[in-house]
C-alpha positions as CSV (number, residue, x, y, z in Angstrom):
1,X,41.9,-28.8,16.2
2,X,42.7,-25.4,18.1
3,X,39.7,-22.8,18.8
4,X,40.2,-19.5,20.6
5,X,37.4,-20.5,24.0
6,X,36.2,-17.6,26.0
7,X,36.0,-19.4,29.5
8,X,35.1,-16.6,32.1
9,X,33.5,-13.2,31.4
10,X,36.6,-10.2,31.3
11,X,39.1,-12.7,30.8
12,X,41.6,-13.3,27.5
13,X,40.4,-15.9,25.2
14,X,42.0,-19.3,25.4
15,X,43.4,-21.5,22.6
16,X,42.7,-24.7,23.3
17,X,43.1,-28.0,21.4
18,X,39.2,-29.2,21.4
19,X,38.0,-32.9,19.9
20,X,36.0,-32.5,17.0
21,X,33.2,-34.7,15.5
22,X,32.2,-34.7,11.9
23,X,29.5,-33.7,10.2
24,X,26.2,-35.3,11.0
25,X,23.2,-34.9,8.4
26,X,22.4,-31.8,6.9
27,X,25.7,-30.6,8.2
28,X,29.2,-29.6,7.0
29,X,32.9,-29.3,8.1
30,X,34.9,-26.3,6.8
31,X,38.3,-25.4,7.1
32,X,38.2,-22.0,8.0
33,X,40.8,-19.4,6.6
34,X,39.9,-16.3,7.5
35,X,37.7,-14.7,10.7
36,X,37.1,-10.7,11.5
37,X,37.5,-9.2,15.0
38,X,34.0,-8.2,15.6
39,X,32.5,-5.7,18.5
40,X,30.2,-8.8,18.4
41,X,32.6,-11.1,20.3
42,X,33.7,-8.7,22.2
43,X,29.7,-8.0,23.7
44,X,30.1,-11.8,24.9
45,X,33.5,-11.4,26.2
46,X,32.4,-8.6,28.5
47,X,29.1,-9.6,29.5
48,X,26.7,-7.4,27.9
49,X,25.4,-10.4,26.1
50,X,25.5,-13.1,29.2
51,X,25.7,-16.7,27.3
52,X,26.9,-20.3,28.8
53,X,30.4,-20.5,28.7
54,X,32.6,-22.2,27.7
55,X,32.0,-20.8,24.5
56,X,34.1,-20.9,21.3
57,X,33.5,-17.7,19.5
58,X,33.8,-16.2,16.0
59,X,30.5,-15.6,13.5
60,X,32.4,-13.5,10.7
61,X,34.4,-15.8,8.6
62,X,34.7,-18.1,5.2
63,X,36.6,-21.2,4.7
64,X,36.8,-23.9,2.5
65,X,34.5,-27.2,2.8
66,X,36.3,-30.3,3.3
67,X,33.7,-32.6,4.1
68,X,29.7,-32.5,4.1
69,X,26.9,-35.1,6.2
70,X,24.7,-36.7,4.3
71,X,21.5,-35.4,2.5
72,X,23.7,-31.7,2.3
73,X,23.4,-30.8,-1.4
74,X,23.9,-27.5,-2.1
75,X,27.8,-27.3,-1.0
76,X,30.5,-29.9,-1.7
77,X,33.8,-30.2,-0.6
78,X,36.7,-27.5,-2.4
79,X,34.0,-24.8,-1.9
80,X,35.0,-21.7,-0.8
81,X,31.8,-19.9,1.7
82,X,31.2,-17.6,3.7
83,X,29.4,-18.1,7.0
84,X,26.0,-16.9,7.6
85,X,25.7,-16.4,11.5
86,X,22.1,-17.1,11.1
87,X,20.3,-19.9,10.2
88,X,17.9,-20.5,7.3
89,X,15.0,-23.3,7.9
90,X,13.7,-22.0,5.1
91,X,10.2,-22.9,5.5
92,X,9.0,-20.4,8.4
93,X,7.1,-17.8,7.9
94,X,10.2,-15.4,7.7
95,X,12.4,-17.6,5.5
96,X,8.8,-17.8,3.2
97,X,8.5,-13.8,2.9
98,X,12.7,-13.9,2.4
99,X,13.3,-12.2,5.4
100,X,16.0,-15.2,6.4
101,X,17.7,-13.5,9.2
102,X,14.7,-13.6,11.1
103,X,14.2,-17.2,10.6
104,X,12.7,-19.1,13.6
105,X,12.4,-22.5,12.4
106,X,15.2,-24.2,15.1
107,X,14.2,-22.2,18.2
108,X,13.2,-25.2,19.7
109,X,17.2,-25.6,20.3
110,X,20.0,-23.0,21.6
111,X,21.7,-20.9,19.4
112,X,25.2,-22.3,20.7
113,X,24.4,-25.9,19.8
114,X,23.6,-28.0,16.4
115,X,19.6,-28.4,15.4
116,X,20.2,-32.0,17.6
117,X,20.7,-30.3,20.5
118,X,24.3,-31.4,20.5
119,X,27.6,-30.0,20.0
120,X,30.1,-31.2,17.7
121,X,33.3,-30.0,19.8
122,X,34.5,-31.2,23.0
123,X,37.2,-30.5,25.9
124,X,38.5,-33.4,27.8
125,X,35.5,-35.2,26.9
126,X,33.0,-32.3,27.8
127,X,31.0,-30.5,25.3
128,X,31.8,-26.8,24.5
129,X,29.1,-24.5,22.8
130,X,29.9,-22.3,19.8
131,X,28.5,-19.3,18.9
132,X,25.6,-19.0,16.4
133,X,26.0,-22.7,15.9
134,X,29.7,-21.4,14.0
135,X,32.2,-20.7,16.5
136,X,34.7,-19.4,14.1
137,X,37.5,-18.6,16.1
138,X,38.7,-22.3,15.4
139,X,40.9,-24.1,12.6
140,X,38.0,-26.3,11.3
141,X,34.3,-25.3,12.1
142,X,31.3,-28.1,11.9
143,X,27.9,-26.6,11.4
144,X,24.5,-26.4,10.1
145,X,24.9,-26.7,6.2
146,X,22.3,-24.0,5.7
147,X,24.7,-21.8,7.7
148,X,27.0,-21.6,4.7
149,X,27.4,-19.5,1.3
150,X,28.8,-20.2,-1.7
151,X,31.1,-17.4,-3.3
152,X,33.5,-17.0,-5.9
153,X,36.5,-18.5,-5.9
154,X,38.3,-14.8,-6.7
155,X,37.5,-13.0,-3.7
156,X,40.3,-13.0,-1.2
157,X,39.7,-15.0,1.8
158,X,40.1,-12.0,4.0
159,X,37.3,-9.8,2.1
160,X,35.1,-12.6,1.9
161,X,35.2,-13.6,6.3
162,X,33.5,-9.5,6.4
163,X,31.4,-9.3,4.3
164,X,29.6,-12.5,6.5
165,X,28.8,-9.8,9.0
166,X,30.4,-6.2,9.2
167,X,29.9,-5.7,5.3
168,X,26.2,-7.5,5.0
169,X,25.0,-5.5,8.0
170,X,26.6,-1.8,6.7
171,X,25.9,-1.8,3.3
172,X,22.5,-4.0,3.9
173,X,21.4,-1.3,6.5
174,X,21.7,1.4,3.9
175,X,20.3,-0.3,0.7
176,X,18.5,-3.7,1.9
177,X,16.6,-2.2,5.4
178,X,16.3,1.9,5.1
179,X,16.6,1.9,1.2
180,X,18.3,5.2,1.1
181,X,17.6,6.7,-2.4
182,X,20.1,9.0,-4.4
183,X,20.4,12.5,-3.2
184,X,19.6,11.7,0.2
185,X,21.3,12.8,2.9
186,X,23.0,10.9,5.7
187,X,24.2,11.0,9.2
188,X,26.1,7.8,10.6
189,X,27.0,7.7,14.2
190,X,29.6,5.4,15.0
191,X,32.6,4.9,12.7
192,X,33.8,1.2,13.3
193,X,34.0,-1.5,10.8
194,X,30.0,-1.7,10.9
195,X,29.7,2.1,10.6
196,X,32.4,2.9,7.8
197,X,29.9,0.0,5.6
198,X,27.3,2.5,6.3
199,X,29.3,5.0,4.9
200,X,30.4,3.2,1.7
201,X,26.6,1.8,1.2
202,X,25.7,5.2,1.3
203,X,27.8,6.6,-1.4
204,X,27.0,3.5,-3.5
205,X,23.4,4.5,-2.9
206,X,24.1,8.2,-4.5
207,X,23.4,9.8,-1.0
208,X,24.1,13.8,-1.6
209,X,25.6,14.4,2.5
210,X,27.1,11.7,4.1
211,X,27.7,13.3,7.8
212,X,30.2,10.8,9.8
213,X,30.3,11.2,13.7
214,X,32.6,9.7,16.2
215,X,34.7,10.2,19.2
216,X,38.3,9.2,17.2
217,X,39.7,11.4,14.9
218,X,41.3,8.5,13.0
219,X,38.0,6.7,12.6
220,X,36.7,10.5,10.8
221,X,39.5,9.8,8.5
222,X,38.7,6.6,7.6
223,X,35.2,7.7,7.0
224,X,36.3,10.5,4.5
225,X,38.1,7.6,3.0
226,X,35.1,5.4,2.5
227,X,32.9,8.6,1.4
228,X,31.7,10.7,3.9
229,X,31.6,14.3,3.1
230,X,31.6,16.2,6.5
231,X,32.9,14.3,10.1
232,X,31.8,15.7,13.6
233,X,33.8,14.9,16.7
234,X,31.4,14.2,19.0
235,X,33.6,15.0,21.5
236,X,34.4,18.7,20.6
237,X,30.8,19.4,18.8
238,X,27.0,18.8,19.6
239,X,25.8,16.2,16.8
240,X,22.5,17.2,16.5
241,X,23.2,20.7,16.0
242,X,26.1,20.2,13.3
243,X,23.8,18.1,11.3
244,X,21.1,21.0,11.4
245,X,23.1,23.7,10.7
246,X,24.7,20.9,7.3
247,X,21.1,20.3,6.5
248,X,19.8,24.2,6.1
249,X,18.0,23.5,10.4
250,X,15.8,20.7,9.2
251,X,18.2,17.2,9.7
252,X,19.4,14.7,7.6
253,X,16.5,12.6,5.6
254,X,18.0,9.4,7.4
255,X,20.5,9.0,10.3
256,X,22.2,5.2,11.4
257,X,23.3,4.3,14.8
258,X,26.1,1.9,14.3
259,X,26.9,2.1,18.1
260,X,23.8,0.6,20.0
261,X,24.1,2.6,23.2
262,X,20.8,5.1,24.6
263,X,22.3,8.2,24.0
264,X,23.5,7.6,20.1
265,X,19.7,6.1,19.8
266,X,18.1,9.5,21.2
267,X,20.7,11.6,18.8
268,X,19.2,9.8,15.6
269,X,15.9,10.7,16.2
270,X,16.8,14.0,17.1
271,X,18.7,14.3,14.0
272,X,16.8,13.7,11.4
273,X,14.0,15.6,9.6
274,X,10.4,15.7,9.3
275,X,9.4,12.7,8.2
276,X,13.1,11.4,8.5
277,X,14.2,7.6,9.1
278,X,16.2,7.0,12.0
279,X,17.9,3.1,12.2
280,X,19.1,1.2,14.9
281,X,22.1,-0.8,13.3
282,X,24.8,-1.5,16.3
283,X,23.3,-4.1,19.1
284,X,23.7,-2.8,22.6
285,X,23.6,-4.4,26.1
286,X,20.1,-6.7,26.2
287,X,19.2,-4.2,29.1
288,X,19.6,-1.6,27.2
289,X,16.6,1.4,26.6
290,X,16.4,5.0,25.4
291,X,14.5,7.8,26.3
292,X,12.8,8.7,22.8
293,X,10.9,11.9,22.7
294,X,7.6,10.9,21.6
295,X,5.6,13.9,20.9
296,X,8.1,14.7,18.0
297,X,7.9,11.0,16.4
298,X,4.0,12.0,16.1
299,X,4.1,15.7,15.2
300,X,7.1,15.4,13.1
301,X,6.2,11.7,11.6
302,X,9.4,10.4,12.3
303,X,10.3,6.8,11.5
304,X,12.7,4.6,13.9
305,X,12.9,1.2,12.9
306,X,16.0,-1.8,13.8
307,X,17.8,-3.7,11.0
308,X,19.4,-7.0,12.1
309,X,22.7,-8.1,9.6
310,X,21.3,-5.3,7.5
311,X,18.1,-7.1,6.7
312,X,20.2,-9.1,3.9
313,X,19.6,-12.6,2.4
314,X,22.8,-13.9,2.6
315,X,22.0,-16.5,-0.2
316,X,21.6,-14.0,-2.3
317,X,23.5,-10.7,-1.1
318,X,26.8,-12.5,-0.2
319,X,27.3,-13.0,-3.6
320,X,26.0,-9.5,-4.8
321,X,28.5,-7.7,-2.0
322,X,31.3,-10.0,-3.8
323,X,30.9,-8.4,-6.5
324,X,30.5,-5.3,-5.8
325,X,34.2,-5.4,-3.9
326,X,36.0,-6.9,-7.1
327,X,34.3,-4.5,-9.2
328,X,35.8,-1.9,-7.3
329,X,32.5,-0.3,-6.3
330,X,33.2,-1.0,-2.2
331,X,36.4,-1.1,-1.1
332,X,37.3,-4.1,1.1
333,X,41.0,-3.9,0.8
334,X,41.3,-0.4,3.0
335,X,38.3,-1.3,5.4
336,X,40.9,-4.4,6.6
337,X,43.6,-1.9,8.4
338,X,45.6,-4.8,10.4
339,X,45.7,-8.8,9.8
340,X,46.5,-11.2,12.7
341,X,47.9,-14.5,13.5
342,X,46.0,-17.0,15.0
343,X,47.6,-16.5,18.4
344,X,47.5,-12.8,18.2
345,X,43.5,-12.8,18.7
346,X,43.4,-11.0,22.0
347,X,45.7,-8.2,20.7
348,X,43.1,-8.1,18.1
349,X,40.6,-7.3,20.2
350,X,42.4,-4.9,22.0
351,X,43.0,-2.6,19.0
352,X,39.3,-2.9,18.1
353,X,38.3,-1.6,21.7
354,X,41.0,1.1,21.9
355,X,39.4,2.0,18.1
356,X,43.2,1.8,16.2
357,X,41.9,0.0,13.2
358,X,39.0,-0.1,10.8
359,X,38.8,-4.1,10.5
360,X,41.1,-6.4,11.9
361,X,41.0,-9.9,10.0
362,X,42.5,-13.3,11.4
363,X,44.5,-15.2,8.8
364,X,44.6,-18.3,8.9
365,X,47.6,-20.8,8.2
């Protein structure tokens, strides 16, 4: 089968044909038919997230199962999931309070090989790794069973690839992690496809002011499509101040960074009010830190917290965001802005680092 390989740092993805074993127990091999082009990738591809390469990369994505390893029981084949980019031992202590994307019941193996230790694709012989134990960048994916949801059979194949990541980790920021009430209001920094979720999840919350700032004038528009009420340029306008004078000088009552970079960290904090929550959403570099003034986190009792895929159990809110998009009450079909081909993966990712689209999806043949 073909995968797209990253093989070197700063260099194009490759598609190569790869080997590919089947499932071994408590494993499954699906034909995938749909992936999103995720700022994720893109970390590994440039370095900020150094991993061992060759990698095959990919984590948002759904397919259909075509064949499962023994003792797998709750897929069979002609199921139509989406991928869950983390596992789910589902007997640590995380996985036990339902905090599943925290699970830590395989670290005694990498992340970029099976819970043997193995890998299930090969070049010439060799193994490759695969990303969060997925890889999804290829025509069929074997994984870890526990790696993969069942949804409806309804949902297009494109919705259902993002909501596995971009989707789960907007919306889940806003209701499953910071669990924004109605009449709140909102500032989101950072108006990609992980951002404009935080938008939508906060108007499906019943947030009052949803404040939307970026550097791209198209991504302000796409926010105003998805529900913010007032943009910022942050090129043209201090942030922080435009929020205070929207919020009467006091802030918003919680602020998002969908970005991940020190400087859009330090603006949440500074934007929100007293006793405001300010949440780290977008992963930066690993070497990343920010300056936070700590004084004001004290007088002010501020709140900064992290949310990791939105703090969602993808058992359960996969199915729940599915939904919610053929109900009509999050809208999937203008978040996708561009499809691609297969071979048309590295142009993908250069329209989601030059910021032209919202969500770029790979289709499949």
């Amino acid at each position: 089968m073909r995968a797209a390989v990253l093989t070197a740092v700063n260099k194009p993805l490759e598609i190569l044909d790869l080997e590919q074993e089947g499932p071994k127990a408590g494993e499954a091999r699906v034909k995938v038919r749909a992936a999103g082009v995720c700022m994720s990738d893109w970390h590994i591809m440039n370095g900020d997230w150094p991993l061992p390469l060759p990698m095959v990369l990919g984590h948002e994505a759904a397919g259909e199962v075509v064949e499962t390893g023994p003792g797998v029981t709750h897929v069979k084949s002609g199921d139509h999931v989406i991928f869950s980019f983390r596992p789910h031992c589902g007997h640590c202590a995380y996985c036990s309070q339902g905090r599943t994307v925290l699970c830590t019941g395989h670290n005694d193996t990498a992340r970029w090989h099976m819970h043997d230790g193995t890998s299930r694709v090969k070049l010439n012989g060799e193994p490759v790794n695969v990303m969060a134990r997925i890889g999804t960048f290829s025509e069929y994916v074997v994984c870890p069973a526990e790696q993969l949801v069942t949804v409806r059979r309804d949902l297009p194949w494109t919705h259902a690839a993002i909501i596995g990541c971009s989707v789960a980790t907007g919306v889940g920021a806003v209701i499953r992690h910071a669990q924004v009430p109605a009449g709140a209001s909102v500032l989101v920094i950072g108006c990609g496809g992980v951002g404009l979720n935080v938008v939508q999840g906060a108007r499906l919350a019943g947030a009052r002011t949803i404040i939307a700032a970026d550097l791209l004038d198209n991504k302000l528009q796409y926010a105003r499509q998805f529900g913010a009420t007032h943009t910022v340029n942050a090129r043209e306008e201090d942030v922080v101040k435009r929020v205070r004078d929207l919020t009467n000088g006091l802030g918003v009552d919680y602020a998002f960074d969908a970005i991940g970079s020190p400087a859009t960290a330090v603006q949440i904090v500074d934007a929100v009010a007293p006793a405001g929550h300010a949440v780290l959403v977008g992963i930066p570099a690993y070497s990343a830190t920010a300056p936070i003034g700590l004084s004001n986190m004290v007088y002010l009792e501020k709140k900064l917290t992290g949310t990791y895929y939105g703090s969602v159990r993808p058992s359960i809110d996969f199915g729940v965001l599915a939904d919610l998009d053929m109900d009509k009450r999050i809208n999937l079909d203008d978040l996708i802005s561009r499809t691609y081909r297969f071979d048309e993966i590295n142009e993908g990712f250069r329209l989601l680092t030059s910021g032209s689209v919202a969500r770029g999806v790979i289709v499949f043949d």
